[in-house]
N, C-alpha and C positions, 0 to 999 in steps of 0.2 A: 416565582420562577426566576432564574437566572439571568441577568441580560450582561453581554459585553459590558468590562471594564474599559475606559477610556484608553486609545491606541494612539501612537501617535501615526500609523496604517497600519492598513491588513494586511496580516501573518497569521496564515494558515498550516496548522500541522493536519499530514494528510494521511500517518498511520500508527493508531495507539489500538491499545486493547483495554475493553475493561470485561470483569468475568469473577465466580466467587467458588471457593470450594465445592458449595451442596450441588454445584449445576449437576443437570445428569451429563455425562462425558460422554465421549461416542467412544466406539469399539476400534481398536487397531491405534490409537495415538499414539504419539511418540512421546509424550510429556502430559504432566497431570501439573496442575497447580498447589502450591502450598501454604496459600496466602488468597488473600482477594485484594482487588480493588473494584470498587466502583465506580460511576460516572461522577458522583460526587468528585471523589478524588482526581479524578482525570482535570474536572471542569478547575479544580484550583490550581493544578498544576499550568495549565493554561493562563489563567489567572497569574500566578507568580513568574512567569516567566512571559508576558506579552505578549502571548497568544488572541488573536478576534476570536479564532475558530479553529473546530478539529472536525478530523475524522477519524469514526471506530471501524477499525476490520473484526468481521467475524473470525474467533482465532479457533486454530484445526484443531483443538482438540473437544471442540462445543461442538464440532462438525455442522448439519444444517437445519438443528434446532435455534432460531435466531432470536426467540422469544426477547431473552437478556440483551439483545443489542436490540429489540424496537422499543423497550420500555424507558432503556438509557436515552433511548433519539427522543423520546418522546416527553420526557423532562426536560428536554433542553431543545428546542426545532427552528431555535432560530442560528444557535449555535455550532448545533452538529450533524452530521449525514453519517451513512453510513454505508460497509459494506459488506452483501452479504453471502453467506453457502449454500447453495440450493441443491438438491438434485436434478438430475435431467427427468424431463415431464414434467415439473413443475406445470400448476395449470395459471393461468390469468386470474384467476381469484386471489391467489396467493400473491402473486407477481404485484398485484394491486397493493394490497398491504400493506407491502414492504414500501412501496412508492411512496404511501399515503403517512407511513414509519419517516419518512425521510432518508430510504436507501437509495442511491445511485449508478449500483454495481454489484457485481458477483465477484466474488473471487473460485479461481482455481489456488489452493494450496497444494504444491502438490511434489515438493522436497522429499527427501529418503527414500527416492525409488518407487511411489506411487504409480499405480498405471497412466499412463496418458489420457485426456478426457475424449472419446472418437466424437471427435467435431464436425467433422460430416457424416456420422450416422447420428446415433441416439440422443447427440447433442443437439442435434443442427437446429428443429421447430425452436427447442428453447433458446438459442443462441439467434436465433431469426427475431425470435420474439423482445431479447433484448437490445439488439440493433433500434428495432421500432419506437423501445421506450428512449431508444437514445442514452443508455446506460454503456458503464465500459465494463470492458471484463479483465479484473486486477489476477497476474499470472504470480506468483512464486512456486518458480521453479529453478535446476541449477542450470547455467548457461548451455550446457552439451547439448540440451534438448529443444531450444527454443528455436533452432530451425526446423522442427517438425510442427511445434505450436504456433508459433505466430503466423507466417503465411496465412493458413486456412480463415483465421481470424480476423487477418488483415482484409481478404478477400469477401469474407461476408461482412465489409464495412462497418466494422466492430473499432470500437474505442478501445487500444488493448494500454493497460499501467502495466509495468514489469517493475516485480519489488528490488527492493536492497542491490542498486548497481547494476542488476543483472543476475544476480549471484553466478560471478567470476570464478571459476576453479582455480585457487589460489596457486595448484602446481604449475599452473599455464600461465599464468597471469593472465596483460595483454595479447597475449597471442593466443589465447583461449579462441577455437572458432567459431564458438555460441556465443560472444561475446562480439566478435567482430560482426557476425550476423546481427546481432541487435541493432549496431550502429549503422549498419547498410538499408536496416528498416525506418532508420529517420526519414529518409525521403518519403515516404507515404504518406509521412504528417499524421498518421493513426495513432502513435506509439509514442507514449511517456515511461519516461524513470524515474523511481525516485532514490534520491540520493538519502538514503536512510542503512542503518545497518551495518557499516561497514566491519564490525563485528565479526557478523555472521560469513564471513568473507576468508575469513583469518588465516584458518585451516591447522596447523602444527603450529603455525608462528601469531595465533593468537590476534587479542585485538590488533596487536601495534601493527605487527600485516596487514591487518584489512585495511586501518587508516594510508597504511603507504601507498595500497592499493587502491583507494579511493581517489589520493590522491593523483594516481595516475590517469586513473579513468575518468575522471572530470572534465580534462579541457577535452578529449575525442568525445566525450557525451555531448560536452556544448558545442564543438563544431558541428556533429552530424545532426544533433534533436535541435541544440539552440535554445534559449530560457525558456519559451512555451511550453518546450514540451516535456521540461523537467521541474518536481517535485520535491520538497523537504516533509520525511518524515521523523519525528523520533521515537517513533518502533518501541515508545512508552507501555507498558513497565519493564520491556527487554528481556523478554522470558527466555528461561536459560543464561542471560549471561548479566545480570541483575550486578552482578560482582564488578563488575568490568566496566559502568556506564552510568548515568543517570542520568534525568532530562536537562539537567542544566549542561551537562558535557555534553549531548548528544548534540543540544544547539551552539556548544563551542563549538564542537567538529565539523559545525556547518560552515559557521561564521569562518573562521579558519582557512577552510576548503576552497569557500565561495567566497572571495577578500574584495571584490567588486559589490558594494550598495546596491548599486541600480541592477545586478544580476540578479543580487538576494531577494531584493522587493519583487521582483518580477515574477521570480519563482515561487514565493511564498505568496503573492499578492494576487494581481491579475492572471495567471497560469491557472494556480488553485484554485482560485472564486469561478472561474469559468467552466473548467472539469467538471466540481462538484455544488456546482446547481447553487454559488454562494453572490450575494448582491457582492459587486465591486465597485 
């Protein structure tokens, strides 16, 4: 079994994917795979690049079959955690497993117009239930909507992650007001970002967009969240935009972005390890 390669500290990446052609797919995705990788490849990628540790998101179009992400935590558990898709009613037996897997979260994917998840009705036991494990619940969705979602999340004392910036409607930029509501939700201290993705941001004007845009929304993520309560991911292997990115760029665009040390270690260091259930 694998153990950490010697660090000179902890750097944690906190969202990759791994996943292979035969899985069976869920119905309605927006994207199928054409390639695989596995936790093998993730764990070297990690490895080549200074990684202590990662985390896997269960990606939407495996939906919340999570098999393949507890087999992957479970080659590696001292390394990796993970996060995963559930549906609602999920029972406690399951919820266990995934614990015992080394997940620490759900996620809602829920991009391209998905319905909303009703977090005070059919959600709410399961969403109660993961407060008590002390798990968070990781949102992607696009900024427009996150004043409907987070509130109620924040309200039932839930740990909420928001992926890739917020995903900022690149027409709006800054002044996007799902965006500015994110930043108004720092005061709760529930609520992390991770600065991963800027990609996926773009809109018409592509990567180079979303980096500009990253770049603007960094220093109002650090004034309002503050290094605690933000995240680097690199959104490994970048599905869909594979062309445009790769891990070693992903963590120049951090370094880059983040040009303060002592904000990078924080973020990648003590932030991470504490979120995701990692010795710091």
């Amino acid at each position: 079994m694998s153990t950490p390669a010697l660090h000179d500290a902890l750097r944690i990446d906190t969202h990759a994917h791994v996943f292979t052609r035969g899985l069976p797919m869920a119905d309605g995705r927006r994207y199928t795979p054409a390639y695989d990788v596995t936790v093998e490849d993730y764990v070297a990628q990690l490895d080549t690049h200074g990684m202590s540790h990662g985390v896997l998101v269960q990606p939407s179009f495996l939906g919340s079959d999570n098999s393949y992400l507890l087999a992957a935590l479970r080659r590696f558990p001292q390394r990796l955690r993970g996060i995963a898709m559930v549906d609602a009613g999920i029972d406690d037996d399951a919820l266990q497993t995934l614990k015992e897997a080394g997940v620490v979260g759900i996620r809602f994917n829920l991009v391209g117009g998905a319905p909303l998840p009703d977090v005070r009705g059919s959600w709410r036991a399961t969403l109660e239930r993961i407060a008590e494990l002390g798990w968070q619940v990781e949102v992607h969705r696009e900024a427009a909507d996150l004043p409907l979602l987070l509130p109620p999340l924040i309200e039932m004392g839930l740990k909420v992650v928001v992926d890739h910036f917020g995903r900022i409607d690149p027409t709006r930029g800054l002044d996007d007001p799902g965006f500015r509501h994110l930043l108004d939700c720092g005061a709760s201290r529930q609520v992390w970002v991770k600065l991963s993705a800027p990609y996926r941001n773009g809109g018409n004007g592509g990567s180079v967009y979303g980096a500009y845009l990253a770049q603007q929304a960094w220093p109002l993520l650090r004034q309002y969240l503050g290094c605690d309560r933000l995240l680097w991911g690199s959104d490994w292997p970048h599905t869909q935009h594979e062309s445009v990115t790769s891990y070693a760029h992903s963590w120049q665009q951090f370094t880059t972005l983040v040009t303060d040390a002592q904000d990078r270690s924080a973020i990648t260091g003590a932030t991470a390890a504490r979120l995701f259930g990692f010795p710091d």
